[in-house]
Structures are given as C-alpha cells and as structure tokens.
N, C-alpha and C positions, 0 to 999 in steps of 0.2 A: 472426441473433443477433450477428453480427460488425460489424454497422453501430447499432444502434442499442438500447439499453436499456429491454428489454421488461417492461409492466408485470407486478407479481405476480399480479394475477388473470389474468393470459395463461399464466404460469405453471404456476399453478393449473389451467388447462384442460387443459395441457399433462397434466400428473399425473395428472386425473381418465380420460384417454382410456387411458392409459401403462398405470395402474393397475388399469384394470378390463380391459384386454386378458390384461397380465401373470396378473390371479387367474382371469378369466372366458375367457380365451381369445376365440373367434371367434363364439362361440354366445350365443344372446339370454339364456338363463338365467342367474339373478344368484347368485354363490360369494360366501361369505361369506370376505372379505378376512382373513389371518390375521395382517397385519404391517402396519401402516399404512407408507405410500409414503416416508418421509425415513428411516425405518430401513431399508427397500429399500437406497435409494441410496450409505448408507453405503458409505466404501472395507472390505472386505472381510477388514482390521484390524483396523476396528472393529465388525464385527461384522457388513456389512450385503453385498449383491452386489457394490457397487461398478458400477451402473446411474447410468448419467451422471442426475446435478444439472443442469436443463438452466437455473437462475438461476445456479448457479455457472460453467458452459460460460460462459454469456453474460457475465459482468464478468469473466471468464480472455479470454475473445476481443477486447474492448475494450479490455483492458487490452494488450495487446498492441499500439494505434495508441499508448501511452501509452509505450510501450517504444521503439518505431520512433521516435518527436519525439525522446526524449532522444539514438539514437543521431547525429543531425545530419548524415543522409547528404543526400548531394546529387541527390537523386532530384527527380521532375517532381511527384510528389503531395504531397511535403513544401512544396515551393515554392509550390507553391498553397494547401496546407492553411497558412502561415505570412505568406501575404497576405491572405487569409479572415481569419483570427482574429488578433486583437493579439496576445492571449495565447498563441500556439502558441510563441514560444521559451520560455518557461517557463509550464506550464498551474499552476503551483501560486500565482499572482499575482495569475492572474483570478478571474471566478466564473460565466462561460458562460451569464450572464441577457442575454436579446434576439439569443441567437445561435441554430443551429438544433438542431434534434433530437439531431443526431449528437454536436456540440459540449458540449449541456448534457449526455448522458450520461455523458460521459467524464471531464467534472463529479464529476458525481453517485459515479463509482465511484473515483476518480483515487484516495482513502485506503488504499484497499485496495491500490493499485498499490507502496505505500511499504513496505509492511507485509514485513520481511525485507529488503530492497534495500540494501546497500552503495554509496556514494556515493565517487568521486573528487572530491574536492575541485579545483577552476580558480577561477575566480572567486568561486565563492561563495553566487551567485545563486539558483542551484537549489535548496538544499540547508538546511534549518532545525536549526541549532544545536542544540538541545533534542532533539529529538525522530524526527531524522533519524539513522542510523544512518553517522557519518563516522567515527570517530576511534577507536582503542582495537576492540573486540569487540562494544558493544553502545550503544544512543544516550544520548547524556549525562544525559539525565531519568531513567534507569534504574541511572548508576553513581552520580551524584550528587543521590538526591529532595528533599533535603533543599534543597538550591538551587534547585532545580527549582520546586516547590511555592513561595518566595515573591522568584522575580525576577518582573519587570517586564511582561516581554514573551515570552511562553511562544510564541510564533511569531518570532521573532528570527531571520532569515538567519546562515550562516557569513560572508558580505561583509559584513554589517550588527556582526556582534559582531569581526572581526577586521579591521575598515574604516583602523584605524591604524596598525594595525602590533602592536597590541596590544588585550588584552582589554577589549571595552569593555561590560558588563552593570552594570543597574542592577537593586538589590534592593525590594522593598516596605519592608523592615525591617530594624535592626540584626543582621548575623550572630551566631549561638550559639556557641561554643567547637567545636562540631562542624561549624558551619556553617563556621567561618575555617580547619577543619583540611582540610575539603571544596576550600572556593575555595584553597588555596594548590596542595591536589594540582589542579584543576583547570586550573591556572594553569601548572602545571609539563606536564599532558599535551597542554594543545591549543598553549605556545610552541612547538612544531619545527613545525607547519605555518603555509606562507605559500599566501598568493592569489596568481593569475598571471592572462592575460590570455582562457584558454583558459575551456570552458563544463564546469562540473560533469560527468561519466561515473557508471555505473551501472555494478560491479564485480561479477563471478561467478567469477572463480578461484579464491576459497576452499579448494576440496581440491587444487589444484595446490602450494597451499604449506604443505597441514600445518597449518592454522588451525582445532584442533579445540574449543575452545571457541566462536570465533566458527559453525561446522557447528553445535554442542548450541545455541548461543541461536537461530540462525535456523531452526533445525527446531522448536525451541517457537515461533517466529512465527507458520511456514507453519500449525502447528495452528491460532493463536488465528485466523488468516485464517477458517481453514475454518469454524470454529466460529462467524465473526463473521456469515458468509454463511448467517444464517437461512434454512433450506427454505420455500417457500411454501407455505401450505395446499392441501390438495390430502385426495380422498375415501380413505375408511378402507377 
C-alpha cells in the first residue's frame, strides 16, 4: 500500500475478509453482522474501534513520498525519482498522465496531501495563493470568499500573484463595497512578504509557538480529510 494506489474494489475485498473474521471468527458458520464495517473502523471518538481504514492507511502512506519531495533532501532515491519525472520538483504542476503507476497515484491523492499543511513561502512556486494555507491562520479563499469567488484565476501561484513585487490579481468583475474593503485588507496582509530564491517548505511547529487558533482551524481540516476519505464498500 506504500507504493502504489489500490483500487476500491481491492479494498472492498479487503473489508469483506476483515469483516466476516471480526463477526464470524474462524468457523464456516455465517453471524449476523451487527455494525456494518466503516462504523467498525471509526476512531474510537467517534464512536467506532478505531480498526485501521486500510484506503485511508494507503493515501497516509503515499502521501508520505509526497512529503519526503517537498523536503529536498539529497538522498539517491530523490535523485532518481526527480530525473524519472519532470514534475517531481513540484508535483502540483503536472498531472502524471503517461507516467507509471506509482507516479499517477500520487496524482491521484496529492489534494489530500495539502489539506492542513502550512506552507513556507521561497519562491513561490509550490504554493497556490488562494487556496494554500501561507499567510495569516488559515488560506486566503477562506478569510477573504468574497474575492475568492469572482478573481480570475482560483489556481494562481504565490510567484505568479507576487511576481512584481507587488500584488498582481485580476477580478472577473467590478469590486463591491465589501469587496474593496476585502482587497485593501488583503493588500495590507500579504505586503510584508517577499519571494527569495529558495523552494517553498512545509511547516509543523505550530504548538511550539502558541498558534492556537491556527491548531482550532487545522484540527477542523484533519476532520474534513478524514471525512473526505469515503470508506469503501465493503459487506454488512
């Protein structure tokens, strides 16, 4: 599961064996299941055993090659995995069609990898304006929706919007009264940072400095993650 992005209905079989050991035990005779298997798995907060999610194991263990690229170490497998793939200095560029199995999964899960993650801003590159969590507590689409909802370019890089030195978004439409009240504070929060020559980082010290609001919003992330990671079907 650490290599490669297995399909649901593999999943599913998984559950189906899981599930009827868990109710049936070892014995041929069939028990009438009394909890169908994604409440099973539930963490144990919520009400369930907390019996590993083995589609959620699998995009936590992927995401984890996705983790290791951003850190830019100078290891022998990066070196290799970053001549293989154009796109390994930033997987958020590409889109992993006609590469291999491994490649497209990481694809395929890379959203979820974003989901919570605090961004160091360097250059820029890595890191999407809107929707990426850089600046202030929580990601600009979420302080400011009002802008958000009708610029240009809702995938806009940090280098692409702060390429001058200054803020560069275009709107679909004339600003509203709340919308110019919006862009001046925005204007005022993203001026103190600059781009350098260095590659975007991914930041986890949060409880080392007391950033207790930014802790409340990315523990509502980590929920909507989990939540987002539909259980496979799997027998009752």
């Amino acid at each position: 599961m650490g290599l490669f992005l297995l399909h649901d209905g593999i999943h599913a079989k998984f559950d189906s064996h899981r599930s009827k050991f868990f109710w049936e035990g070892a014995g041929n005779k069939r028990k009438y299941h009394m909890v169908n298997w994604p409440s099973v798995c539930r963490p144990k907060s919520s009400g369930g055993l907390g019996l590993l999610n083995s589609k959620r194991m699998n995009i936590a263990l992927l995401s984890k090659w996705i983790w290791k690229l951003y850190q830019d170490e100078p290891s022998i497998w990066s070196t290799i995995v970053k001549a293989k793939y154009r796109d390994a200095d930033n997987l958020f560029e590409g889109s992993g069609l006609g590469t291999s199995q491994f490649w497209k999964g990481l694809h395929k899960i890379k959203h979820f990898f974003k989901l919570g993650a605090k961004h160091i801003i360097g250059d820029g590159r890595r890191t999407f304006f809107w929707t990426d969590w850089w600046c202030s507590n929580q990601p600009i689409k979420e302080r400011f929706p009002e802008l958000f909802n009708i610029c240009d370019n809702p995938n806009l890089s940090v280098a692409e919007a702060l390429e001058a030195g200054e803020l560069l978004i275009t709107f679909r439409r004339s600003l509203s009264p709340e919308g110019r009240r919006q862009w001046l504070d925005l204007v005022s929060l993203v001026q103190p940072s600059t781009l350098s020559s260095t590659k975007d980082k991914l930041w986890s010290g949060m409880a080392k400095t007391g950033d207790r609001e930014g802790l409340r919003w990315l523990e509502n992330k980590l929920r909507e993650l989990y939540a987002a990671v539909r259980p496979s079907p799997s027998s009752q």
